[in-house]
N, C-alpha and C positions, 0 to 999 in steps of 0.2 A: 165777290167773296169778302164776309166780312173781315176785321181785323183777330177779334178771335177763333175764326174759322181756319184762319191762316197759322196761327199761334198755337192751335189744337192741332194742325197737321205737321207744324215742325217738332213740335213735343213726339209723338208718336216716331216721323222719322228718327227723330236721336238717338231712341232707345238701339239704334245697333251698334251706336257708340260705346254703348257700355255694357261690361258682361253680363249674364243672370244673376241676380241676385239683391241686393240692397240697393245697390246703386240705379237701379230704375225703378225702386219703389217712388222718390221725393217725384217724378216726371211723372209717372202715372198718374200719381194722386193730383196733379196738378191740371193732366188732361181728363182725368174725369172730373173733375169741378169746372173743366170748361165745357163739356159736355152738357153738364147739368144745367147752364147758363143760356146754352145755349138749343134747352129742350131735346138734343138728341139723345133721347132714353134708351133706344136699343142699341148706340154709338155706346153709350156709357155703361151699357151693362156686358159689354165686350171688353173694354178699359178694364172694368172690375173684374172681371174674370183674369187678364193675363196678372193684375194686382195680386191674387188669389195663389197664380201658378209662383209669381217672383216670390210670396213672401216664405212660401212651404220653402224655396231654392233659400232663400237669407235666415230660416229660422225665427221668423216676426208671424208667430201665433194670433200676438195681437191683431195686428192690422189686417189677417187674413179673414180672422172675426167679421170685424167690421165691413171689409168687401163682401162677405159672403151676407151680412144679414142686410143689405141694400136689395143684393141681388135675389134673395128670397122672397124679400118684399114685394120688389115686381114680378116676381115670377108667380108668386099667390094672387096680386093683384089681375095678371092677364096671362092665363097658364098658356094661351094659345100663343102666344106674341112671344116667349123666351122659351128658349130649349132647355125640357125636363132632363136631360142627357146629364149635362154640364154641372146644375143642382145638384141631383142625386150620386154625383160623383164626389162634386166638393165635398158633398157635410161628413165624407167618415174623415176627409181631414181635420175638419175644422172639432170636430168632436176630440179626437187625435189628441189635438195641439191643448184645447181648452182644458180636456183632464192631467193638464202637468200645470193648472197657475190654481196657487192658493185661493181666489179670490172668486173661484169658481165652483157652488158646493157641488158635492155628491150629487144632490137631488137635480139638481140644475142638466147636471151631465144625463144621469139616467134617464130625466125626461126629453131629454133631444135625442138619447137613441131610440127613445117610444115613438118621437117625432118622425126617426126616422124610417124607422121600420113601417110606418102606417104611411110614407109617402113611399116606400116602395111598393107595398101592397095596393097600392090605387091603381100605381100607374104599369100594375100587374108583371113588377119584377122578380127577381128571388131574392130571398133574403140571407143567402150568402154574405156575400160584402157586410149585412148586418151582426152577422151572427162572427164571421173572422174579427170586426173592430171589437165588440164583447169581449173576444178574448185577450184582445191589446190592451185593451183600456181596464178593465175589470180588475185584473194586478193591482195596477196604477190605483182605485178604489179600495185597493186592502181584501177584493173577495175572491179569492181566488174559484170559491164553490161556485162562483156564476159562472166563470172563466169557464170550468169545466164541463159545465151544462153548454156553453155557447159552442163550445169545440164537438161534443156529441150530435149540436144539431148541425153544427157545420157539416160536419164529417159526412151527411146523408141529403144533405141540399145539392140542387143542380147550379150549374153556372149559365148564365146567359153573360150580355154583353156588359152589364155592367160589375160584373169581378174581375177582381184581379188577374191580375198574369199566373200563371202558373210560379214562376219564380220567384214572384211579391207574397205569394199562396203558401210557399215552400220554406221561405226566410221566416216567414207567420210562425209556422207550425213549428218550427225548429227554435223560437225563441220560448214559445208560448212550453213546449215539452221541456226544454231546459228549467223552467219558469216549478215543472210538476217532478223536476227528479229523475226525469226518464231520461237521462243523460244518453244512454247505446241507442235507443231507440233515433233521437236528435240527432245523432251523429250518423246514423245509416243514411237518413234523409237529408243531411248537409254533405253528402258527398258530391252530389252535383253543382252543388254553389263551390264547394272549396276544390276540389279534384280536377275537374272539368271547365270553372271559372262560367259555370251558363250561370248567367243572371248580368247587373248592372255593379256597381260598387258598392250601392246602396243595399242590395239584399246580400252581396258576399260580406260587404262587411260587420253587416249583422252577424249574420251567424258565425263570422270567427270571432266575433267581441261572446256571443253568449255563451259556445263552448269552450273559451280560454282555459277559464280558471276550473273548469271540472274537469275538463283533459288533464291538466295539470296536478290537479288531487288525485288522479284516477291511475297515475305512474305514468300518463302518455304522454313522454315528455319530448318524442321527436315530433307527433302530432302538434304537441302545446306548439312545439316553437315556428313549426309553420302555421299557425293558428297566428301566433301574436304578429310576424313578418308581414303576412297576409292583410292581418287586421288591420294594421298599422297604416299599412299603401292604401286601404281601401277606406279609411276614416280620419285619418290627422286631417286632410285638406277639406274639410265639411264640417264647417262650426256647426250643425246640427245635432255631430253627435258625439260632441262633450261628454254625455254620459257614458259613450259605450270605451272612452279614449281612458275611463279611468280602470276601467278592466286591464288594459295593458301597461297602463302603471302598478299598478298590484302586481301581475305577474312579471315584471320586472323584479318589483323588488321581494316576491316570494324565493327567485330563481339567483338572491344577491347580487343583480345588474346595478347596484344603487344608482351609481354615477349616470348611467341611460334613463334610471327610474325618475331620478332627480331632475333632470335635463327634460323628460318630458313631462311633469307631472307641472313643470317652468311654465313651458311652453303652449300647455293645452291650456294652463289657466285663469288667463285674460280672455279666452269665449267663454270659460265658466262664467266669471265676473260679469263680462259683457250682457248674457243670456238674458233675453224677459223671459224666461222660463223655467219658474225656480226647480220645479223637477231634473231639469237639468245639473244642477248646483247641488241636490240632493244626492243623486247618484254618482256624480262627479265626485266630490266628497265621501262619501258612503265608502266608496271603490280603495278612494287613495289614502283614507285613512290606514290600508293595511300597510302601505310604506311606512309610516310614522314607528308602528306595530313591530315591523322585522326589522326598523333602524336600532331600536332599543333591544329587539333580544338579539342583536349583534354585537349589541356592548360599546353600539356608536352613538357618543355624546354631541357630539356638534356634525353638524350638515352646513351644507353649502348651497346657496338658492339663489335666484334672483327672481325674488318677489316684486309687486308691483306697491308703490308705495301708500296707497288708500288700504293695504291691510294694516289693521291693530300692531300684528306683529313685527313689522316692516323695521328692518333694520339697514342702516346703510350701509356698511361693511359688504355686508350678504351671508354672516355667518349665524350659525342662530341654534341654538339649544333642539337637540333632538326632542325632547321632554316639552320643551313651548310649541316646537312646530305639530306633534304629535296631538298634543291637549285642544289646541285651534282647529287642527282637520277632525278631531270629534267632537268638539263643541260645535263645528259650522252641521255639521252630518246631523248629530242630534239634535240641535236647532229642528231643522229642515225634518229630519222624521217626525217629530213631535209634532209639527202644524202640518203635516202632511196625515196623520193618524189622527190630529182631532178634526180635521175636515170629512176624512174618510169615517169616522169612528169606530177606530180598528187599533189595533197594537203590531200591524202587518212588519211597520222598518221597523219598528223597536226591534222586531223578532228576524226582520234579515240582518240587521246588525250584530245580531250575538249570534248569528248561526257564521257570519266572516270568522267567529272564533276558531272553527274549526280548518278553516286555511291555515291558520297560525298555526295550532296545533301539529301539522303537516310540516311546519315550515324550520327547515334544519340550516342553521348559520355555516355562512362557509370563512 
């Protein structure tokens, strides 16, 4: 056995050393270039595939890119030698992750769902799974009119083996309707995720982050609070979803929790920070600006934070102008809408930002 044969098999043993997630990305990457050195291609295209599963687990869009377009390569190269399974699974992630980075146009995205839709139709699957990421991603794109269209043909496609779970299916539909207004309608079909707890944490937590703040405007305010409780257990411990963490800072501080609003809006915002994903930072922001919002029509001048010190605003005290903290979390928001609407060529966040007005509106000082 050679010496990097050796080297390549202690790498992969390690990985039970360390949990899912980032921390077995740098060992992957390191056993599939020994792979690669060492000519075993269908060794390495199995490396890249758990590469693939770890990065979706750490929130590294990026790098799951990059595993997946190796692994496509070979897989177009010799369709008979790699399992089409594995492929047609990945790409609604990686389509997923790539329409939340700036750096990725419009056009770039809708042609890898054309891509994808015509590699299921080869290898005579249903296009399901095609037509549910349409309606995830298509938001995200500023159109919601496609969104709509994708969800009608969802709605009449069959499932074979490569769709989702019914509960992954379920979490979809109930973001995607909150997404259209139909608030009753989202909440009949979130009762099995929130009532019953059938799914993972990943889909309960979704759909308590999307019905929060319309529970909330809607007067359902013992629903709301097991909503945010829920959300809360089922998303803080998952840097992935930074954005949906900033819904329950909003409705913290619609509900005047400041002090909890404050504490977590602290705490969730170093994965903001961290994030290569600026979508994530957009929504994160977006959300928590409505703290800033009800700190001032409460008539509270100064806040209390512990910021991290790479912000502008960073003071060392920790104390800091309601009117400065408030001006930064719309300035980083509208930043972030703005390059996200001239990517899309839409006015889509302009116009979910001025529709938060109407939470405010709602929102009575205690």
């Amino acid at each position: 056995m050679s010496k990097s044969r050796r080297l390549l098999d202690d790498l992969l043993d390690s990985l039970e050393n360390h949990p899912p997630g980032g921390k077995r990305l740098p060992i992957l990457q390191e056993a599939a270039n020994l792979a690669d050195e060492l000519a075993e291609d269908f060794e390495a295209f199995q490396i890249r595939q758990q590469m693939m599963n770890e990065s979706i687990i750490a929130g590294r869009g990026d790098v799951l890119a990059v595993a997946f377009a190796w692994c496509l390569n070979r897989y177009d190269e010799d369709p008979e030698e790699y399992p089409n399974f594995n492929i047609m699974w990945a790409y609604r992630w990686v389509i997923d992750e790539l329409s939340g980075f700036l750096n990725v146009t419009k056009k770039q995205i809708t042609d890898l769902i054309q891509d994808m839709k015509e590699r299921y139709e080869r290898v005579g699957a249903s296009l399901r799974p095609c037509y549910m990421l349409e309606m995830n991603v298509y938001p995200l794109l500023g159109d919601i009119g496609a969104a709509v269209e994708a969800f009608e043909r969802w709605e009449t496609s069959y499932r074979d083996e490569l769709a989702d779970d019914r509960d992954s299916e379920l979490a979809f539909q109930v973001s995607f309707l909150v997404g259209c207004g139909e608030i009753e309608k989202a909440r009949k079909l979130a009762d099995p995720l929130i009532k019953r707890r059938r799914g993972g944490e990943h889909e309960i937590g979704a759909a308590c982050s999307r019905l929060l703040l319309p529970m909330w405007a809607a007067g359902e305010l013992d629903d709301a609070e097991q909503l945010q409780r829920l959300g809360v257990e089922m998303n803080l411990k998952d840097p992935r979803h930074v954005g949906r963490m900033g819904n329950h800072v909003a409705y913290l501080a619609l509900t005047s929790q400041f002090k909890q609003a404050q504490g977590l809006f602290c705490h969730v915002l170093p994965d903001a920070l961290s994030s290569v994903k600026p979508f994530n930072r957009l929504i994160y922001y977006m959300k928590s600006s409505i703290l800033g919002s009800c700190l001032q029509q409460a008539g509270l001048s100064k806040v209390t934070l512990t910021l991290p010190e790479e912000l502008p605003i960073f003071e060392s005290g920790g104390e800091y102008s309601t009117s400065t903290f408030t001006r930064w979390l719309q300035s980083e928001s509208g930043t972030y809408a703005k390059e996200f609407d001239a990517r899309n060529g839409t006015r889509h966040f302009f116009n979910v930002i001025k529709q938060h007005q109407e939470y405010l509106k709602k929102y009575q000082p205690k």
